[in-house]
DOBAVEX-18231 format. One record per residue: residue number from 1; residue in one letter; x, y, z of N, C-alpha, C, CB in turn. Coordinates in Angstrom, 3 decimals, m for minus. Last residue first. Glycine has a CB too. Layout:
! residues N
- i  aa  nc1  nc2  nc3  cac1  cac2  cac3  cc1  cc2  cc3  cbc1  cbc2  cbc3
- NUM  A  X  Y  Z  X  Y  Z  X  Y  Z  X  Y  Z
...
END
This chain:
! residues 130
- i  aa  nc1  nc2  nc3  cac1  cac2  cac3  cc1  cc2  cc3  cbc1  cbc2  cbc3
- 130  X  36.967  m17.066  m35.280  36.366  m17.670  m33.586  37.203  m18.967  m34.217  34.070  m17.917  m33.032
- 129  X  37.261  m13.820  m36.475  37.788  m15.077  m36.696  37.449  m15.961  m35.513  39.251  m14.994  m36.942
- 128  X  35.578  m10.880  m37.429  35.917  m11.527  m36.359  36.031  m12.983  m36.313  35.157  m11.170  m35.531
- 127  X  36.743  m8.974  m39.972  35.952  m10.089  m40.296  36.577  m10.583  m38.642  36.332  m11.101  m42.009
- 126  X  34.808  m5.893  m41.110  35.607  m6.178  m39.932  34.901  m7.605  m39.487  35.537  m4.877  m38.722
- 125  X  35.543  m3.115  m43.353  34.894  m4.314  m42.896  35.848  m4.944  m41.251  34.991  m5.532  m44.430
- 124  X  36.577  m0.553  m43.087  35.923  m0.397  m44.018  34.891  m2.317  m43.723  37.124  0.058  m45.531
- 123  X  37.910  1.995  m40.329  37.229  0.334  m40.676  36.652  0.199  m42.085  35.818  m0.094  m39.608
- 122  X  39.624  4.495  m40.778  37.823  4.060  m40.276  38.037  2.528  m40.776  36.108  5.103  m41.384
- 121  X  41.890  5.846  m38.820  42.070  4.838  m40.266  40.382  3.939  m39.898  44.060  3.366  m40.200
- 120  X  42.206  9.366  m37.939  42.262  7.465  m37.609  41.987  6.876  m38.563  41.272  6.725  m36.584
- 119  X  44.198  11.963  m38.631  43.029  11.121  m38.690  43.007  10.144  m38.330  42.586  10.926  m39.573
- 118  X  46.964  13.076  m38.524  46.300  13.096  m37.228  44.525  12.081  m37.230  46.115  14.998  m36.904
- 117  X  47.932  13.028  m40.712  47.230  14.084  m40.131  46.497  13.915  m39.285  46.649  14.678  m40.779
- 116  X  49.445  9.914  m40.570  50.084  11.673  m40.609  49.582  13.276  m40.286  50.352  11.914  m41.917
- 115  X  47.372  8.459  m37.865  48.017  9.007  m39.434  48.700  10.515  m39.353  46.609  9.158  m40.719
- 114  X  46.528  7.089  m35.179  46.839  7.970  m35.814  48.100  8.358  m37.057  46.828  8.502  m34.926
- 113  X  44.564  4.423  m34.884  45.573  4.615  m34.765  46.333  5.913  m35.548  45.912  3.511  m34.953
- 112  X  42.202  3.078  m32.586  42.656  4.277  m33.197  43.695  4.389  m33.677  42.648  5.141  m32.587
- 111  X  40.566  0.152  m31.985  42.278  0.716  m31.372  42.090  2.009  m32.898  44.316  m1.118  m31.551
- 110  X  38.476  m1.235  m29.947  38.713  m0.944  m31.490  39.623  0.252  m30.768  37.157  m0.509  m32.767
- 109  X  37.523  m4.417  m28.474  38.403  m3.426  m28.583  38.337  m2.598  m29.730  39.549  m3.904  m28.487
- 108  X  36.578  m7.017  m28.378  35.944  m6.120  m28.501  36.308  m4.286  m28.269  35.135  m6.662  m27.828
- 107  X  38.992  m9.132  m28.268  38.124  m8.923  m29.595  36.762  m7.426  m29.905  37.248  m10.511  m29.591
- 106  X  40.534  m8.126  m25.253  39.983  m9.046  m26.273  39.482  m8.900  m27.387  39.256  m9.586  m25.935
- 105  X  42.331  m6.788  m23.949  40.631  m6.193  m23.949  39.597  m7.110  m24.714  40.489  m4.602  m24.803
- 104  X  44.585  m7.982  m22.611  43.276  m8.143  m21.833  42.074  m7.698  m22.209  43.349  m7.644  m20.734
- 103  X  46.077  m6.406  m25.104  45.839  m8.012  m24.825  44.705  m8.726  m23.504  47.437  m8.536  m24.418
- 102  X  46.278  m4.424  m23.943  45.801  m4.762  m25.307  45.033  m5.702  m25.464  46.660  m5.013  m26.108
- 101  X  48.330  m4.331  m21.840  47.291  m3.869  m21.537  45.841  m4.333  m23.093  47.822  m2.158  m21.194
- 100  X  50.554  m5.280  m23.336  49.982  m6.150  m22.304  48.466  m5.979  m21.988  50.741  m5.930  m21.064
- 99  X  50.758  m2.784  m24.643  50.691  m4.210  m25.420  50.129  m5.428  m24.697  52.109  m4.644  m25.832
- 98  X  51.338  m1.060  m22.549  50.335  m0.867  m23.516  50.239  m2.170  m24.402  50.650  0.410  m24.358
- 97  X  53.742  m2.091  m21.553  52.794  m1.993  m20.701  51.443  m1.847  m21.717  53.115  m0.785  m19.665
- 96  X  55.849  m1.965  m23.902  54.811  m3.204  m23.208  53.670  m3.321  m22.347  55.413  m3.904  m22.526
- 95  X  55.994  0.937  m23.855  55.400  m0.158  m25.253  54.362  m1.499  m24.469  57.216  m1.172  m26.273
- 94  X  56.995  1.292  m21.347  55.861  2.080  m21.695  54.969  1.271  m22.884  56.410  3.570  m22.194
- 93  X  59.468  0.373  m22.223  58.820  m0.653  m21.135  57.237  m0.035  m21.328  59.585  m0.493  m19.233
- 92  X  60.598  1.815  m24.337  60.056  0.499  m24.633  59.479  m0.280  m23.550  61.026  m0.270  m25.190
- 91  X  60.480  4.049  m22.874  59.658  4.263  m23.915  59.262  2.314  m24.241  60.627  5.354  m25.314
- 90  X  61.692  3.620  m19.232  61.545  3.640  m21.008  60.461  3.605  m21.816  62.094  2.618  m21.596
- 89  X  60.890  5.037  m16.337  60.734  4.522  m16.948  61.076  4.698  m18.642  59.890  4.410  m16.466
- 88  X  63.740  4.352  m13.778  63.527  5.458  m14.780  62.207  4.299  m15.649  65.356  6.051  m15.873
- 87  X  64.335  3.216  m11.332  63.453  4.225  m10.990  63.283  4.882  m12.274  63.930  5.136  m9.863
- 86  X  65.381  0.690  m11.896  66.345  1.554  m11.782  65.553  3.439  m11.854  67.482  1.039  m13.135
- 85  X  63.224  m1.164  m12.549  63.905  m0.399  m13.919  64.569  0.412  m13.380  63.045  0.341  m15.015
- 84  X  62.887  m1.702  m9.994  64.066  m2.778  m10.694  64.280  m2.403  m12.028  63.631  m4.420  m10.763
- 83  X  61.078  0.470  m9.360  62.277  0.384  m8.396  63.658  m0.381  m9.286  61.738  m0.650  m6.900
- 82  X  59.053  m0.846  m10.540  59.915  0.681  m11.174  61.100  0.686  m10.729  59.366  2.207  m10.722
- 81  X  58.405  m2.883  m9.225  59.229  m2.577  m10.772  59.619  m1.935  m11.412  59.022  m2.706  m11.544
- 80  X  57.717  m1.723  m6.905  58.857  m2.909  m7.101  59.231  m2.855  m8.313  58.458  m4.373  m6.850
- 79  X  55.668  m0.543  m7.750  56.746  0.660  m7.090  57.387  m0.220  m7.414  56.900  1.369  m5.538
- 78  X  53.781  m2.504  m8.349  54.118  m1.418  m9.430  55.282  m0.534  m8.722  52.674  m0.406  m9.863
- 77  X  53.664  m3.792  m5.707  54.117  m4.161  m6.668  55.276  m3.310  m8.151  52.953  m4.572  m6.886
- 76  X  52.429  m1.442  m4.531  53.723  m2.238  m3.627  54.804  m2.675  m5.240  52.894  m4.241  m2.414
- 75  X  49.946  m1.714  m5.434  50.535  m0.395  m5.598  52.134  m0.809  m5.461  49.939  0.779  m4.395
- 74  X  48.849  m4.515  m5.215  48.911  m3.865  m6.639  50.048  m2.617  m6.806  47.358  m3.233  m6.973
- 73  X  48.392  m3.754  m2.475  49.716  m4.735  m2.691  50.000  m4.400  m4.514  49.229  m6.844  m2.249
- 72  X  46.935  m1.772  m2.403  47.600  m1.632  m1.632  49.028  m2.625  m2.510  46.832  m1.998  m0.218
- 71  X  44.476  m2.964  m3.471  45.231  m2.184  m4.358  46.489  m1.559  m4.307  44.634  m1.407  m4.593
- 70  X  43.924  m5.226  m1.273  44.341  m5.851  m2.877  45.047  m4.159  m3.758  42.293  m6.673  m3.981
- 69  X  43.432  m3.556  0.163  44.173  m4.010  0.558  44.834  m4.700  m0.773  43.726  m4.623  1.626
- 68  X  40.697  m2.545  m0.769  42.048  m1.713  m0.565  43.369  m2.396  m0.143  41.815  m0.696  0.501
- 67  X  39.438  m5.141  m0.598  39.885  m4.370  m2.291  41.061  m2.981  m1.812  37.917  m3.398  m3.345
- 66  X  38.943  m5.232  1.684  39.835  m6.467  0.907  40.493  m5.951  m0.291  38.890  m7.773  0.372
- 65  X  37.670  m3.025  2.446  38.688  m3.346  3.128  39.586  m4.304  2.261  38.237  m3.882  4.385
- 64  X  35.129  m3.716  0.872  36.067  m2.664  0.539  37.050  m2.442  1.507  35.432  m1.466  0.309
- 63  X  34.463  m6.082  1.920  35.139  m6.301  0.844  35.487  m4.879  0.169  34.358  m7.242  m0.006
- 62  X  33.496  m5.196  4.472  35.068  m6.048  4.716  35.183  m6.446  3.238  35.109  m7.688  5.959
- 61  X  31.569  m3.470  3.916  32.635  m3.086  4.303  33.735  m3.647  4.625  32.447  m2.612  4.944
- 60  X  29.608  m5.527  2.653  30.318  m4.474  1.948  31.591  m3.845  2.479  29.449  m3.473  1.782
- 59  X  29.292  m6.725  5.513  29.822  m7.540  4.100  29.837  m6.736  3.367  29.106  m8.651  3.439
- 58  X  28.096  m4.968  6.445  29.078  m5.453  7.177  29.759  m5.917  6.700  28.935  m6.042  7.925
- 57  X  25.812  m4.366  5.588  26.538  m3.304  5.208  27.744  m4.172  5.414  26.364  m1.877  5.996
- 56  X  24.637  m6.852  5.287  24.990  m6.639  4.045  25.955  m5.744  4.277  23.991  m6.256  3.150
- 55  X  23.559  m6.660  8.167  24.768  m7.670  7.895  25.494  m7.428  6.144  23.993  m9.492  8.090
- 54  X  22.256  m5.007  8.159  23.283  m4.405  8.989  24.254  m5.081  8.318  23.249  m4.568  10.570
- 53  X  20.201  m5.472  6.714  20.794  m4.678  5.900  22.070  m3.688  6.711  19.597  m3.876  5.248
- 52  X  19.080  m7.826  8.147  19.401  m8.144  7.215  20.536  m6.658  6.067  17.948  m8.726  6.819
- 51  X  18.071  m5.945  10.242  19.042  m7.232  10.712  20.084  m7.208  9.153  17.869  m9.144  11.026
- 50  X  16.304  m4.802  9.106  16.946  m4.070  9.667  18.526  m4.698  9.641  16.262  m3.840  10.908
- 49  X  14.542  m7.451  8.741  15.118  m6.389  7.787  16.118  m5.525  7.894  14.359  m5.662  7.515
- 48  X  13.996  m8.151  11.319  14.574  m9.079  10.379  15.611  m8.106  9.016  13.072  m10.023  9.694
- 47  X  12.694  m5.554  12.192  13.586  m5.687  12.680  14.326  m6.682  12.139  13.369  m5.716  13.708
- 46  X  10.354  m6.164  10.402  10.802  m4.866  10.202  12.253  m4.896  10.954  9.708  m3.746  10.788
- 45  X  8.611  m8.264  11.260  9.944  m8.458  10.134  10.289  m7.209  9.479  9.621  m9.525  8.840
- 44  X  8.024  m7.515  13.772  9.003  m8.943  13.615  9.956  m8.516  12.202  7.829  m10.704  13.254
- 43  X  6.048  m5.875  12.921  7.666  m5.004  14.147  8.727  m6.312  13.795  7.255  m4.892  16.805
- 42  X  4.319  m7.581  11.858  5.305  m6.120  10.949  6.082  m5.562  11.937  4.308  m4.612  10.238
- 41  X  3.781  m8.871  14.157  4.145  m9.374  12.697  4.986  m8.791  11.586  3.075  m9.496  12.098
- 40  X  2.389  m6.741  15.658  3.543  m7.618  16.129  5.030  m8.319  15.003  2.625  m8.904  16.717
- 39  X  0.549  m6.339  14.171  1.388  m4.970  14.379  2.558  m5.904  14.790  0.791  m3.627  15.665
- 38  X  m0.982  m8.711  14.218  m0.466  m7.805  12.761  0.147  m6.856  13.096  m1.487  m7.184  11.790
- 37  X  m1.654  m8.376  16.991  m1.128  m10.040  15.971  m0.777  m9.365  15.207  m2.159  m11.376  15.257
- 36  X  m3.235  m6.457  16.873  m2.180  m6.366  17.955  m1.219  m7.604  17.261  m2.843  m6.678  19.757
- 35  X  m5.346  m7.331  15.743  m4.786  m5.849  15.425  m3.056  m6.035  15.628  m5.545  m4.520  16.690
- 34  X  m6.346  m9.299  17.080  m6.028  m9.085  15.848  m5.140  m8.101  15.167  m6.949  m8.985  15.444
- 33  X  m7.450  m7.897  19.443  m6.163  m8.930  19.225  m5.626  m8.792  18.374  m6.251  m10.161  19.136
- 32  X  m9.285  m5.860  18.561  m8.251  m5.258  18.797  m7.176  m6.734  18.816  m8.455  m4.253  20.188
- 31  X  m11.222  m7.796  17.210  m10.221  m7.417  16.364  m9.138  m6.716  16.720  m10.662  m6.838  15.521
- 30  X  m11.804  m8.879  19.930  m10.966  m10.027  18.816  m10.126  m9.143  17.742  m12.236  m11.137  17.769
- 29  X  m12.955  m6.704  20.782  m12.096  m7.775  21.367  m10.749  m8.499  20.658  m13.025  m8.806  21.604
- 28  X  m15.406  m6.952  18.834  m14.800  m6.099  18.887  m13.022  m6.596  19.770  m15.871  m5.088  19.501
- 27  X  m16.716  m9.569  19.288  m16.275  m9.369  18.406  m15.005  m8.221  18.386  m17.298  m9.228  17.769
- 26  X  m17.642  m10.237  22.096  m16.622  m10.405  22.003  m15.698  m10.467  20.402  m16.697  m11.369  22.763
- 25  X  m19.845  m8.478  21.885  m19.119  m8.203  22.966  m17.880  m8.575  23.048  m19.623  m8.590  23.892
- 24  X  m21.833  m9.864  20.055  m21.736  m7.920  20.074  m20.384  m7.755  21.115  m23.591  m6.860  21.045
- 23  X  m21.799  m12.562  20.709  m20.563  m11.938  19.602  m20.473  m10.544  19.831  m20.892  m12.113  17.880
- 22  X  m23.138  m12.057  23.256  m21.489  m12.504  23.426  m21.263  m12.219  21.776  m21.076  m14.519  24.082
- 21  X  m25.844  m11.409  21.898  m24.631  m10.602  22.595  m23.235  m10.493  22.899  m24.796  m10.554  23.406
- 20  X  m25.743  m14.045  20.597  m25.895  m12.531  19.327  m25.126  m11.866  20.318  m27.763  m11.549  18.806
- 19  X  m26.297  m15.405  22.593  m25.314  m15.922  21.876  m24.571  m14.558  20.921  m26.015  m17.188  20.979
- 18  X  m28.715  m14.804  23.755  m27.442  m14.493  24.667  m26.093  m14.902  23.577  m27.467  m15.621  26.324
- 17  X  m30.488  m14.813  21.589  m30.411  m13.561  22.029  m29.050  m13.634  22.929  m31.780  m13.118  22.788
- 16  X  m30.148  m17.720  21.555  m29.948  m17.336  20.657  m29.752  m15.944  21.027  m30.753  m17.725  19.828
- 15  X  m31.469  m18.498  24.581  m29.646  m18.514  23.705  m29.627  m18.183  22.679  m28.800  m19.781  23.411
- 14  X  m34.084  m17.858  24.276  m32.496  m16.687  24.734  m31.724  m17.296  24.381  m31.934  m16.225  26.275
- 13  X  m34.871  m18.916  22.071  m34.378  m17.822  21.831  m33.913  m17.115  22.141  m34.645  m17.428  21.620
- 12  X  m34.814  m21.599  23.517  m33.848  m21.672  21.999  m33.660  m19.862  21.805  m35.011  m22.635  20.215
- 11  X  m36.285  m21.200  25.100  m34.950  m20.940  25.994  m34.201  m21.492  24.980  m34.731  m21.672  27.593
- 10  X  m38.564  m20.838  23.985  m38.430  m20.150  24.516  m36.848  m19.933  24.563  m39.161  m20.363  25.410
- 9  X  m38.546  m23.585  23.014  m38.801  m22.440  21.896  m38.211  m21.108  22.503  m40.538  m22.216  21.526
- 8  X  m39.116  m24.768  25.051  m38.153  m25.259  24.746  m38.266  m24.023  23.673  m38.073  m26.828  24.491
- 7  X  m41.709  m23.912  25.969  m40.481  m23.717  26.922  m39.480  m23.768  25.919  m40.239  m24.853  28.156
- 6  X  m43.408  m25.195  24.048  m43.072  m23.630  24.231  m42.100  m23.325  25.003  m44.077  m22.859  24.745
- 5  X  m43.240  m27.633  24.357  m42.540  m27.481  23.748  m42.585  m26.067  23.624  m42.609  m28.226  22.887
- 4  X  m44.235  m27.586  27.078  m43.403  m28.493  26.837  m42.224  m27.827  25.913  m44.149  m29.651  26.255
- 3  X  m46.961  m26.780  26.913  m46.384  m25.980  27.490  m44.402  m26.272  27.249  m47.115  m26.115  28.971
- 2  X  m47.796  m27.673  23.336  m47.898  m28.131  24.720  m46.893  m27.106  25.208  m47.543  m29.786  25.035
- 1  X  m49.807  m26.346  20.573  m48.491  m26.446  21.122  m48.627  m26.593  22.634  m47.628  m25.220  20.736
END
């Protein structure tokens, strides 16, 4: 081997020895970045979240505003018709209200209806017509 190429052998193994150091030096470095990139990442979408369950409350609370307001006028109503039965209610307006009410439960209703002793009348079949 010429002096030539021992040099060159040589100053392949400090850079190789100076190369090994800069990682010993700038590994550690990297992972505090790193670190710091992933803490950032989870503060980002910890505050997205936050965001996200202000705006839900915000939208729960203007549709339980809407629904009191809807039971509000529901209530208005029901006074208006008592008011126009002349503030008394009848047995036969009482009928309708329950007949009306009947009629919204649809086909999956089962209605009791009490007998002389007080028993209900059991189903023996039950043919549902479509």
């Amino acid at each position: 081997m010429n002096t030539k190429q021992l040099a060159q052998v040589i100053i392949g193994i400090v850079i190789l020895v100076i190369c090994g150091l800069g990682l010993f030096i700038a590994v550690p470095y990297y992972n505090v970045w790193q670190q710091e990139m992933s803490g950032r990442a989870e503060f980002a979408k910890a505050e997205q979240n936050r965001k996200i369950k202000i705006e839900e409350a915000k939208a729960n609370l203007e549709a339980e505003k809407l629904n009191a307001q809807a039971e509000i006028e529901r209530a208005k109503g029901a006074a208006e018709a008592i008011r126009i039965e002349n503030g008394s209610i009848t047995p036969t307006y009482i009928q309708y209200l329950w007949v009306r009410q009947q009629a919204n439960l649809g086909d999956k209703a089962v209605i009791y209806i009490p007998t002389e002793a007080n028993l209900p009348i059991l189903e023996a079949s039950r043919k549902v017509e479509k």
